[in-house]
N, C-alpha and C positions, 0 to 999 in steps of 0.2 A: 307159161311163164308166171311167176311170182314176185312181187316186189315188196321189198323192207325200207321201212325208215327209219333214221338212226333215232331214237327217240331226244336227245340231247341237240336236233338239227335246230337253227333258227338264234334267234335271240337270246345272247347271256344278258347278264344280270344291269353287266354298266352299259351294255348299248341300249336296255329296254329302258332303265335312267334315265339314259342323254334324250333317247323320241321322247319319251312321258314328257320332259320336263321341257321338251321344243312347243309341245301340244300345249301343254297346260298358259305358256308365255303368251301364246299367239290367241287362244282363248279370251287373254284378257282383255284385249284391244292395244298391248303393246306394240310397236314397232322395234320389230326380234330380229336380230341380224346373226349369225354362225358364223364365228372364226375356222373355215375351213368346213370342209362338207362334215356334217353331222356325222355319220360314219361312212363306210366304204361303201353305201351303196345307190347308184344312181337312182333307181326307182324312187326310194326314201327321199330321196335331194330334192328330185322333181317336183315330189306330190308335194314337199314343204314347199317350194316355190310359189305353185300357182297358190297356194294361200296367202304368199308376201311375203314369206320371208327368205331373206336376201340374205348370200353366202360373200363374206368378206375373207381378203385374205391376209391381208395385215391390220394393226389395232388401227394404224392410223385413217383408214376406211370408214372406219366407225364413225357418225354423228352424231354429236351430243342429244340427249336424250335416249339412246339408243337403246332397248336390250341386249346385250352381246352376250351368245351363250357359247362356252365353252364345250369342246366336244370332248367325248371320253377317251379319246385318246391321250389329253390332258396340254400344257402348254409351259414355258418356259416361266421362271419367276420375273424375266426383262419382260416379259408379254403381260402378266399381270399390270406391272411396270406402268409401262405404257396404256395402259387401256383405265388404268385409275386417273392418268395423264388429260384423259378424252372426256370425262364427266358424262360419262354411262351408267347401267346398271349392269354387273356382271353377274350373271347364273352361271355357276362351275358345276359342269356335266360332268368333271373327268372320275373318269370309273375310282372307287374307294380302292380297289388295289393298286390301279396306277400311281394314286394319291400315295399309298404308303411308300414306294419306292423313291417317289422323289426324298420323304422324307428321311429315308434311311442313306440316298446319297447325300443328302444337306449334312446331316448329321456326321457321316463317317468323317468327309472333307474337315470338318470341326476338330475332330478326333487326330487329323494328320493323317488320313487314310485314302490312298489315291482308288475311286470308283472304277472298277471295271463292269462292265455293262455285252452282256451278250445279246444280241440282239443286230436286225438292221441297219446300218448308221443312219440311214436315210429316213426310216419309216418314223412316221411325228410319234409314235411314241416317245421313242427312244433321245430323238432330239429332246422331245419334252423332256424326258426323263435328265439328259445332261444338260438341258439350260438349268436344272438344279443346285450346279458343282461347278466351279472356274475350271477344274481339271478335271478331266475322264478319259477311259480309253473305252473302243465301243469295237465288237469283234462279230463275225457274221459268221464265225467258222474254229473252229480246232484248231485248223494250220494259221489260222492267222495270227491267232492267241500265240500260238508255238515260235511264228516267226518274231514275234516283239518280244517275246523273252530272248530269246537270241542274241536280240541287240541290245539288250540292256547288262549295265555293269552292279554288280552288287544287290541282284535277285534278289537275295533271301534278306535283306537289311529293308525292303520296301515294307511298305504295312497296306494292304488292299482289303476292300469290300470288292464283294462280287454279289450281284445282281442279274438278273435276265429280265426281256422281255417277255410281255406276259401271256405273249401269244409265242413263245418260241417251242419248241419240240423237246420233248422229254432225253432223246439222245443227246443232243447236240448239249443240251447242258449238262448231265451226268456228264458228258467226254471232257466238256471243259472243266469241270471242277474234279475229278480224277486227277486230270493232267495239274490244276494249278493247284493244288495239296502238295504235289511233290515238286513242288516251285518256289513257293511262300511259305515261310517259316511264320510268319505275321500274320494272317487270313482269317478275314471274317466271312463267312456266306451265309446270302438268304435265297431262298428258293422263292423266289416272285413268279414262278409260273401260273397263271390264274387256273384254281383247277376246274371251275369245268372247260377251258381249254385245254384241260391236262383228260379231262371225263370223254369230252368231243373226241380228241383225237384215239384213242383210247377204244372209242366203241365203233370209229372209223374204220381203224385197224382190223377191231373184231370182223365186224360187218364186212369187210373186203375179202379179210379171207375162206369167209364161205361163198360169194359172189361172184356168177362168170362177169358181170360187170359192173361200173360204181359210176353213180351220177351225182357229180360234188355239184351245189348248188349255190351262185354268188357274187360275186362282182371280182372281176379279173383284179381292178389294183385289192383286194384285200389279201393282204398277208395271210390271215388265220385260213382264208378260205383256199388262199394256193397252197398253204402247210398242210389242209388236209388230202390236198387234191395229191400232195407229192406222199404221204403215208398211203395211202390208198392203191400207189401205184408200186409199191414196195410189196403188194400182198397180191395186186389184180390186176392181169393186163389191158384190161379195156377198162380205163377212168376217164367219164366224158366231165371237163370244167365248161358249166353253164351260164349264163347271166339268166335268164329264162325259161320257160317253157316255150318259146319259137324255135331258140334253137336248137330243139330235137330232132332225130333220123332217125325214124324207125329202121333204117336198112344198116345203122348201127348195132343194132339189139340181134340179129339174124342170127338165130339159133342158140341163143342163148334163153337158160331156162329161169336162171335167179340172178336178179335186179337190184344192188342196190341204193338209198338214196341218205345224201347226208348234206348238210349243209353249213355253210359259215355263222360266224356270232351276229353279222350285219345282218342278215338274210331274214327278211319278215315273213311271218306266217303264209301270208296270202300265195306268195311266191311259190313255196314248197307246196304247198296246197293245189295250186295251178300245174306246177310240174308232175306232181302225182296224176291228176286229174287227166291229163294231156298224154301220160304213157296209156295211164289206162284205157282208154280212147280209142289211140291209134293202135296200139300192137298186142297182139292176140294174146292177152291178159288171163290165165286159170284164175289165179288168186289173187288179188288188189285188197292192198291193208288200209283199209277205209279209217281215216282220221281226222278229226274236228281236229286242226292246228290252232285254230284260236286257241281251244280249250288244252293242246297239250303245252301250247306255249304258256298259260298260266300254272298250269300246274308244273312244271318244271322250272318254274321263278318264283310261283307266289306257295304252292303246299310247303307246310311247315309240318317237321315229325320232331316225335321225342330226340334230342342229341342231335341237332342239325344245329350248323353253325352258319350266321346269317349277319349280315349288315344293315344298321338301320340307323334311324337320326333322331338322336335327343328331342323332343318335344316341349316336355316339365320335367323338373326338380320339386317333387311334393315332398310331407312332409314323414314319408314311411315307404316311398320309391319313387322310385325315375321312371317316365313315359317315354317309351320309340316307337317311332314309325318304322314298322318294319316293309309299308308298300302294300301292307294287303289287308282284307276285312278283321283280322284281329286288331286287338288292344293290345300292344307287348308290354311288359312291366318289370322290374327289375329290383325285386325289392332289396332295401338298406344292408341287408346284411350281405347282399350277393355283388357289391359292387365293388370289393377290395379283401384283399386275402390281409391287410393291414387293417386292423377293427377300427383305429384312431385315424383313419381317412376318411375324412367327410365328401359326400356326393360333389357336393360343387366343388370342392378341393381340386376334383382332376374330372368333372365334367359339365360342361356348360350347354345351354339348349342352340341346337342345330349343328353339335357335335356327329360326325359321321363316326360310329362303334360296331364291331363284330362282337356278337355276345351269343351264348350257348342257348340252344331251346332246352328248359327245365320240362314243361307242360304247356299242350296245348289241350284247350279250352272249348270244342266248336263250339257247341250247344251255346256258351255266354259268349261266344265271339274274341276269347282273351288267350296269350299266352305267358308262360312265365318266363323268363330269362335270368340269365345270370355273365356277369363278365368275368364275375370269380373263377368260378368254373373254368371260363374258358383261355383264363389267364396261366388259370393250373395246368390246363389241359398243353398248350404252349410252353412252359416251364418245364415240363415233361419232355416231351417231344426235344426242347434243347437240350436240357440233361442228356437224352441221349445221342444229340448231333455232339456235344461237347468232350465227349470219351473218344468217339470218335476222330475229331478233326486236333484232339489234345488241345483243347482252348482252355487259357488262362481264364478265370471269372474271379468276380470279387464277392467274400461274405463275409459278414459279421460274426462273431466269435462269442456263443451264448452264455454257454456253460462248460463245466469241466465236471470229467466224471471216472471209474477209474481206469477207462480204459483211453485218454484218453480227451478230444476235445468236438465239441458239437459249435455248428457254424449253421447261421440263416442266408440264404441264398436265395433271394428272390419268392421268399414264403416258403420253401423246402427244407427239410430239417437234414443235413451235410456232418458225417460223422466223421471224425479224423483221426485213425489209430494213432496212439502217442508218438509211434515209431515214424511217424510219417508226418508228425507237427514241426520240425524241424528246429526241435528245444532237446537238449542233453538230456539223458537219461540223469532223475532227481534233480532237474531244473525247476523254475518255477513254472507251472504250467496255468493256474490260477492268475495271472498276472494276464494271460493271453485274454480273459472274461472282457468284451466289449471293446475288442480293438477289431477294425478291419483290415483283412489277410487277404492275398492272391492265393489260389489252389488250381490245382486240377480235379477233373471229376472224372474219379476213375474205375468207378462200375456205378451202375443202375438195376435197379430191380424193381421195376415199376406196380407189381401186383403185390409184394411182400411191403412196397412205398419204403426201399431204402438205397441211401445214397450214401456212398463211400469217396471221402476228398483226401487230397493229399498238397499239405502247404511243402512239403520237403521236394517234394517234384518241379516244385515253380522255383525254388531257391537252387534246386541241382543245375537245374536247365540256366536260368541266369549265370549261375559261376562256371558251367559249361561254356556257354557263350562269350563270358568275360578273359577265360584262361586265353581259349582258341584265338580274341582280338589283342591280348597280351605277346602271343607266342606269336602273332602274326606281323605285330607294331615293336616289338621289343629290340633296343641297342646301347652298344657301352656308351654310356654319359647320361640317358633317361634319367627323368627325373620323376616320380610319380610321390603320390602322398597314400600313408600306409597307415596300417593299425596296428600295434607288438600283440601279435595272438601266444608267445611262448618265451622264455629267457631258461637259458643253458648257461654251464658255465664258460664253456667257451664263443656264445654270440646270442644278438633274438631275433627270433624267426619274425618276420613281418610281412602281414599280406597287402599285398599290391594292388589287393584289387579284382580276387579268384585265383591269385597264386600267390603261395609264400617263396621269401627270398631270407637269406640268414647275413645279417651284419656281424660281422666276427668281432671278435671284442676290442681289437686294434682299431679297427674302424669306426670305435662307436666315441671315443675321445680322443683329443690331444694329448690329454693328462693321464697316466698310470692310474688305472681303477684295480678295484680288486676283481667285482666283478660286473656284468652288465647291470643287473638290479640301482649300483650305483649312477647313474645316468638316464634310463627309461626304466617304467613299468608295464604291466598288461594291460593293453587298453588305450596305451597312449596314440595319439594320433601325431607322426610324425613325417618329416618329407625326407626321401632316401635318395639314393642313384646308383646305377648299374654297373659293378664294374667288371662282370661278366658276364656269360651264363653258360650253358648247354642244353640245348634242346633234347636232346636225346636221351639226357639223365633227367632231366626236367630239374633241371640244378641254376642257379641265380645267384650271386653274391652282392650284397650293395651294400653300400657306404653309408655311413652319417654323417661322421666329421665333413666339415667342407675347409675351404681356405680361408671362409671370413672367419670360420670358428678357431682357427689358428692362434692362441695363445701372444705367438710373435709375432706376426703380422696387426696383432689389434696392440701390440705395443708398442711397432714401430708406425702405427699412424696416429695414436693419441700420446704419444709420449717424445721428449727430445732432449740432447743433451742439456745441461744446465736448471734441468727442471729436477725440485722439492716435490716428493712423493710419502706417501707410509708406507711400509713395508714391514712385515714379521720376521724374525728371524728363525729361519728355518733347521738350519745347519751351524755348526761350529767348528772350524779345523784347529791347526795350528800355526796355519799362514794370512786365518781372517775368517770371518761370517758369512755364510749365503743368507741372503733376505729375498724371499717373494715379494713382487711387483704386483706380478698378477697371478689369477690361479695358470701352473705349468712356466713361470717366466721368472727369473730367478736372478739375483744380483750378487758378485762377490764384492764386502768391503774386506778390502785387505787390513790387513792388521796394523798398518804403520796410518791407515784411515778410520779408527775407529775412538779415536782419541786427541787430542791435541797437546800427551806429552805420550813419552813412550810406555808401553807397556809390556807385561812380559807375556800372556796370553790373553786371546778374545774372553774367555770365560773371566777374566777379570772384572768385565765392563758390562758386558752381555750377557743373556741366557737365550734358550728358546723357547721360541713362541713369545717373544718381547717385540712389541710396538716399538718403531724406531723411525724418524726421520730422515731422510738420506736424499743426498741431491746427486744425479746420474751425472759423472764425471766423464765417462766416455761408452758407446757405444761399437763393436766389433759386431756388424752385420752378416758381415761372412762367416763369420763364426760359430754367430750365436752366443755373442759373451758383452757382459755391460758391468763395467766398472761403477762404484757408488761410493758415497762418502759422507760421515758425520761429523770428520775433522772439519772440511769446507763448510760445515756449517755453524761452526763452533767458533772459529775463527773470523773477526770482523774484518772487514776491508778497512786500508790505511784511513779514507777519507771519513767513515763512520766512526772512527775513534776518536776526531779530531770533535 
């Protein structure tokens, strides 16, 4: 028989954090308490025990003076809350990836983005993870994600973040974000799988399918370690989950020639060490892969190579680089010019000492013990990498608008230089394109070419998709009497075309006054912003007709509520027959003075007395409603009442 060890077995990165920084508390002669067992693993709980320190399960347990270390599984913002409440010291163990997801669900929620969360409901991360957010949904599965779309109305109007657990399995989130793509019109996603729980299971996998048997090594409640124990059994039918080396059987192993061993993120050296030790032992062993687990657990968290991307914590701000502790016998340094892809951002600007940063290894150093780093880098390296999730998933992004050139308009994008064929800037052909220089624009990003470093955006995408969207809530919301506010994109001579709002509608030229125009031009222009109403349409023709005049606009209705018999008005005279004058009141409302009223002795015709377009006083004699007819008079005003003459 022979036996393999996955070499990825044992301790990531935030559980060997959370021990280090239990060890270093207790060290000091603190009195260290742990909100919840350090990680999943009893052995670990124990040994911290008999040294004293005491595992709490809520803040309120705590006693002042306490240390209370937080475990890396991480904890809610009300448990921060509360435990600043108690006048402790708090050491935040939680793993720097878990930390980032809280902050991307804080953040979405801000955004108006409802968090969904794949993962356990139950397991403290993921609590962690939503004590982050007033609202979240948390799915354990495909179908369950599948059944709450089900029951929700108006799917694709939602706007979500999606997130995982960071111990969750590579299918189960591929199937859910497959599925929720063709769900969400809205969708942000981050892949939070931590990878080397993405590496673990990965080399499980490997590792099982040459194996007549697999020995997962771990503590029953850990997640990651029953996740691997369940990949393992996808590949090998005999997978023994262990807390130990006691509970082996060698009459398990009976005839089986290749053995292999893998184990959880909680699972300490000494353990795997032991289990190895104990097969070899007892069961007629040919080949036993003999391994210093101290030494390969350091080397699997602490070697650093060229292009490895690592997590470490601000130290200093000097005055030509920043210091990190990246955890291991190097110096890491990060010089000034490698800390922002924006020259004009100063170090302390966006980083301050005991900042937790992932930054790219430029060089490592042994001989001096130094490596170099860069966050630039690794910021680019990420900008990339979205760039090409971004075509993919067709995400809206925002850039700034640099230059124009002839082919053409150039955008900054988060330090990426985003080119934008003219045809796709979403400005007329011999529009001003120059004008667009230093405004920011929505686009899509719709190819990449990462080794030629070029990127192709389209503003006209994100404006089609918008008036797409706007027509579709038009044609879905639209009925005769609506009222909507429009803009005249066009005037004919028989109406103007007015958009609504991602559809045009045509107000016919009857519609656009009370008053006899010549033609539209008279009453609107291009551009104008006005309010219309429906007073038809057809869907089928994609045909709309709306209105402008209204009733208050009505000529005769605003002068039968400002105006009354016996009442002295001006009036122009507009007409002249030979039975008397028509005079305008108002524009479209018109008065006839008869001719036996246009004077105070007789006359033989109005042009006598009158002309048009002649200012003339006249007091309204009588009104005919029904009709639409008003009597006026300058004789009645010419003539003085008996008692004024006296």
């Amino acid at each position: 028989m022979s036996i393999r060890v996955a070499k990825s077995a044992g301790f990531c990165f935030g559980v060997s954090r959370a021990v280090d920084l239990v060890e270093q508390a207790a060290k000091s002669g603190k009195q260290v308490v742990t909100l919840g067992p350090i990680i999943h693993n009893r052995h670990v709980v124990e040994k911290f025990q008999k040294m004293g320190i005491r595992v709490i399960d809520t803040p309120e347990q705590a006693q002042p003076g306490d240390t209370v270390i937080i475990r890396s599984h991480g904890v809610s913002r009300s448990v921060f809350e509360r435990l600043n409440n108690r006048n402790v010291e708090i050491v935040d163990a939680t793993c720097p990836f878990v930390k980032r997801i809280h902050d991307i669900v804080s953040k979405a929620e801000e955004e108006g983005r409802l968090p969904i969360i794949i993962g356990t409901p139950t397991h403290p991360e993921v609590e962690g993870i939503a004590g982050w957010c007033h609202h979240c949904q948390v799915f354990e599965s495909k179908e369950a994600l599948e059944a709450w779309c089900a029951s929700q109305e108006n799917l694709k109007n939602l706007a979500i973040c999606m997130v995982s657990q960071t111990t969750s399995t590579e299918f189960l989130w591929k199937t859910c974000v497959e599925f929720a793509k063709k769900q969400f019109t809205n969708l942000k996603i981050f892949d939070t799988i931590c990878r080397a729980t993405e590496y673990r299971q990965n080399e499980a996998a490997e590792l099982s399918r040459s194996c007549q048997a697999m020995v997962v090594v771990g503590d029953l409640k850990s997640s990651n370690t029953g996740r691997l124990a369940m990949i393992c059994r996808e590949h090998c039918s005999r997978v023994f989950l262990v807390d130990n080396a006691s509970e082996l059987d060698s009459e398990d192993f009976r005839g089986v020639t290749d053995v292999g061993i893998t184990a959880g993120a909680s699972t300490p050296a000494w353990i795997i060490k032991e289990v190895n030790k104990t097969m070899s032992e007892t069961i007629n062993v040919e080949t036993v892969q003999e391994e210093n687990f101290a030494e390969l657990l350091e080397q699997s968290i602490k070697t650093l190579n060229t292009g490895d991307k690592v997590i470490g914590t601000v130290t200093g701000i000097g005055n030509t680089e920043v210091q990190v502790d990246l955890g291991t016998k190097h110096a890491g340094y990060i010089p000034y010019d490698e800390v922002s892809t924006d020259p004009s951002v100063k170090p302390e600007d966006i980083l301050k000492v005991g900042d937790e940063i992932e930054v790219f290894v430029v060089r490592v150093n042994d001989q001096e013990g130094t490596v170099q780093l860069s966050k630039k880098k690794l910021d680019g390296l990420k900008v990339w990498d979205d760039m090409a999730a971004w075509v993919e998933d067709k995400t809206t992004v925002e850039g700034t608008i640099t230059e124009e050139n002839k082919g053409g308009l150039v955008a900054n994008v988060k330090g990426i230089r985003v080119f934008i064929p003219a045809s796709q800037s979403g400005i007329a052909k011999g529009g001003d394109m120059a004008g667009m220089v230093g405004k920011t624009v929505q686009m899509k990003i719709t190819e990449v070419n990462r080794a030629r470093r070029r990127v192709i955006g389209s503003i006209r995408a994100v404006t089609s998709e918008t008036r797409k969207a706007a027509q579709e809530k038009i044609w879905a919301e639209i009925e005769n009497g609506k009222k909507y506010h429009g803009v005249v994109k066009s005037l004919t001579s028989y109406g103007a075309f007015v958009d609504i709002g991602g559809v045009d509608g045509m107000v016919h030229v009857s519609e656009l006054s009370w008053n006899r125009i010549k033609t539209p031009a008279d009453v609107v222009k291009v551009g104008d912003e006005i309010d219309v109403y429906v007073i038809s349409f057809d869907p089928e023709k994609h045909k709309i007709s709306l209105g402008y005049k209204t009733a208050e606009m009505n000529p005769w209705n605003q002068f039968m509520t400002n105006y009354n018999v016996g009442d002295v008005v001006d009036a122009k005279v507009v007409k002249l027959m030979t039975f008397g004058a028509f005079a305008e009141i108002l524009p479209g409302v018109d008065g006839l003075i008869h001719i036996s009223q246009i004077a105070d002795r007789r006359i033989g015709k109005p042009e006598d007395v009158l002309s048009e377009g002649q200012e003339v006083k006249v007091k309204i004699t009588d009104v005919d409603a029904e009709n639409k007819r008003i009597s006026l008079s300058i004789r009645a005003l010419l003539e003085q009442p008996a008692e004024d003459a006296e």
